[in-house]
N, C-alpha and C positions, 0 to 999 in steps of 0.2 A: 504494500500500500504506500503511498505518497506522504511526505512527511512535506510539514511546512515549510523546513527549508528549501527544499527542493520546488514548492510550488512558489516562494515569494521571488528565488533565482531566478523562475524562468518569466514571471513577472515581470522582474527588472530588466531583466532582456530582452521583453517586449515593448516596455516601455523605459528606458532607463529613467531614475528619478531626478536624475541632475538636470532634465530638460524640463523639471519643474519651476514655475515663476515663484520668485522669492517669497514671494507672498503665501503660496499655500501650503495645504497639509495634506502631504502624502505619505505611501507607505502603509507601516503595518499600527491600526491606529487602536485597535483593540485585539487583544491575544488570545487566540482559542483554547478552551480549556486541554484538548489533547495536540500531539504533535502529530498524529496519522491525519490527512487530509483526505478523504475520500470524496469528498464531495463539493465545487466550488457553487455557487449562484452569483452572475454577473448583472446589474443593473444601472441606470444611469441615478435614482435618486434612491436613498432608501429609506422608504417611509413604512408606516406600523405595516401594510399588504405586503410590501415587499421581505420586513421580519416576519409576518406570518408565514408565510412560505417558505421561507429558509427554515424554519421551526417545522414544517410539516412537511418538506421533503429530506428532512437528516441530512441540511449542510451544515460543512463545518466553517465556512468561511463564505463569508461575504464581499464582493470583490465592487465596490460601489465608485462610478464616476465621482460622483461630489459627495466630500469628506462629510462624514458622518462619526466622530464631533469636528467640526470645523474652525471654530477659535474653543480656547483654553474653560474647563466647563469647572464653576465654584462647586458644585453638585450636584451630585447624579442622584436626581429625585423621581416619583411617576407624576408631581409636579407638569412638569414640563413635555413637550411635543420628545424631544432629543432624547431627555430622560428615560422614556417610556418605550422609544424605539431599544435605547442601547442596553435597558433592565431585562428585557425580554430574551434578546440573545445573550448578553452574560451568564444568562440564568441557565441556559440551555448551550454553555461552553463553544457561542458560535463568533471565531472573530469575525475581524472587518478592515480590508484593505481599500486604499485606495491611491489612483496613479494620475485620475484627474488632469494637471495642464502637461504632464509627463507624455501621458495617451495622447493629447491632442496634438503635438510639436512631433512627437514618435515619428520614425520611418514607418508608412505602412497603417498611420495612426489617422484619428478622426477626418484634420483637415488635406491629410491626402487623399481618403480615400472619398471626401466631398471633389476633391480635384481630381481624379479619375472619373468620376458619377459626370462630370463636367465635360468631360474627353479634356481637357485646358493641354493647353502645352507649354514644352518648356517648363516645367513647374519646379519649382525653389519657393525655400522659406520669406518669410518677409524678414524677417530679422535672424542669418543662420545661426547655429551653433559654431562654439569656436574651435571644439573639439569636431566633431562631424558636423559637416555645415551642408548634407542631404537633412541631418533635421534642423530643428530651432521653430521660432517663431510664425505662424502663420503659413498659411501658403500663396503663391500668387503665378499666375500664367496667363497664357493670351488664351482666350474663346476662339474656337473653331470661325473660319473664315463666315462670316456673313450672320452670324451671332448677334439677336441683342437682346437686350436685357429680359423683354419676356419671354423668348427664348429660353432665356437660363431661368426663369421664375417655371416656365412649363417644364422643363426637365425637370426642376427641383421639385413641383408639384408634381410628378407623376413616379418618379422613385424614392421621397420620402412619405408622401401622402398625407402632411401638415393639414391643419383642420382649414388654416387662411394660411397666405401670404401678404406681407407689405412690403410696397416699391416705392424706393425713392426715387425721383427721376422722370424722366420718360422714359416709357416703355419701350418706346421705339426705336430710342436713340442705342445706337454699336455697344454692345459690353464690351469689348477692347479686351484691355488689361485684368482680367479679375483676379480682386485678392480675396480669401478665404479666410474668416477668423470663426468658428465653431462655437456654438456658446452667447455670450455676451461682447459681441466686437463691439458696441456702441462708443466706448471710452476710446477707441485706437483710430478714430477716422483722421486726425492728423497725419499718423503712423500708415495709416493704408495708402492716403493720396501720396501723401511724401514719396512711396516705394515706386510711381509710377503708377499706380491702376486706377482706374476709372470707374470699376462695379464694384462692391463688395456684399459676398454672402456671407451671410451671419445669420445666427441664432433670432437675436430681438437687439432694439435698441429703443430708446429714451425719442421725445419728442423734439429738444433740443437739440439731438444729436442728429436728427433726422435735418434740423436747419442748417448745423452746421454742416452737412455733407453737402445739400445743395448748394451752399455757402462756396464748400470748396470744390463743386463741378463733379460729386461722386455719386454715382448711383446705388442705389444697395437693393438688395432682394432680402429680406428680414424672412424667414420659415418658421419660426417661433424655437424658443431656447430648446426644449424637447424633442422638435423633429432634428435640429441640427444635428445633437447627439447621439438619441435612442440608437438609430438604428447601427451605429459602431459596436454597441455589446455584446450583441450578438456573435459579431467577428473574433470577439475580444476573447469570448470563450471558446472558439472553436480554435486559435491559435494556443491557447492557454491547453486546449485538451491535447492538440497535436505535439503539445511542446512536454509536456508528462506524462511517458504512461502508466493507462490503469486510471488517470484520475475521469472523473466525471465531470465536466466544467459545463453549466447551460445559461441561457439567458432566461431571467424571470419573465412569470407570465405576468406579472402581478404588476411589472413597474410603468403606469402609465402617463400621460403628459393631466398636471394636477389642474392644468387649466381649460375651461370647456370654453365653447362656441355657440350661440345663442341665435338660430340661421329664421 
């Protein structure tokens, strides 16, 4: 059977942790009661459905996009939303990893494999790594000849299947350059234009932020923060099964986008 070291190694060699942004918490953030791993569950958020599952299909580790505790926690009470998530599995000896902005910057990670979904070419980070500078920051390439932005808004609406999309921009007008931020890019639209590109797909972004792109002449195709992600976990686990064997790695059924659409 798979012991944790063995499954957190092949982890970090999926994702390595140093192409985490300073800012976050990654890694091994709660520790399983045993060291046999048999069983992983990957998810993008992990909320109470996403520990009830791990509790009812006998995982022993939980492999969570977004850090679950994510700043520093005075106590762990049933109090609290986090609390109550993280009481449930201590209690039932289930950790909890995560690789977060590691996965996204990764070779082979989130915002690449939104830039393959893209056909994009040429694709490079927006900010490389200094050590391997295939990964690092963002990604950015040029859109298939004759490309524009609702092009790329219907591609992304038909292989993520987001509930809406929002577009900054004209529709009509060339995606050109597109850069890729997964997640929350709202904050980096200096950081995107600066890089050369003219589109940027992202998660979600702020209303302000939507002014200042227009401001700086960039168009954005927003998916909603969930579709951006979700559908990487899936991958996440099947590289994670390929990469140990014997172990079990799957994506939850349970983990879904917490925000609805009102059509």
């Amino acid at each position: 059977m798979p012991n944790l070291p063995e499954v957190t190694a092949a982890l970090e060699a999926i994702a390595p942790l140093r192409l985490a942004a300073g800012w976050d918490s990654v890694g091994l953030l709660v520790a399983p009661r045993w060291s046999d791993i048999a069983r992983v569950l990957t998810c993008l958020t992990l909320t109470p459905e996403v520990a009830a599952e791990a509790v009812r299909e006998g995982a022993n580790l939980v492999v969570t996009h977004h850090p679950l505790p994510f700043r520093p926690i005075l106590r762990l009470t049933p109090e609290t939303g986090t609390g109550r998530v993280l009481l449930e599995l201590v209690g039932h000896g289930i950790g909890v990893w995560s690789s977060h902005t590691a996965w996204d910057s990764a070779a082979g990670g989130i915002n690449d494999q939104l830039a393959a979904m893209l056909g994009l070419e040429n694709v490079a980070p927006i900010e490389p790594d200094t050590i391997d500078p295939q990964t690092g920051f963002g990604r950015q390439g040029r859109a298939p000849a004759g490309s524009t932005v609702a092009v790329v808004a219907r591609l992304l609406a038909e292989r993520l299947r987001p509930a809406a999309i929002q577009i900054v921009g004209e529709a009509q007008q060339s995606a050109g350059r597109v850069g890729i931020v997964c997640g929350s890019g709202g904050d980096l639209i200096a950081e995107v234009a600066a890089a050369g590109c003219t589109t940027l797909v992202t998660g979600e972004l702020k209303l302000h932020q939507a002014v200042e792109a227009r401001a700086a002449g960039l168009a954005v195709v927003a998916v909603g923060h969930h579709s951006s992600e979700h559908f990487a976990m899936g991958e996440l686990a099947r590289r994670l099964a390929a990469a140990v064997p014997g172990l079990d790695a799957r994506p939850s059924a349970a983990d879904h986008d917490p925000i609805g659409w009102l059509r």
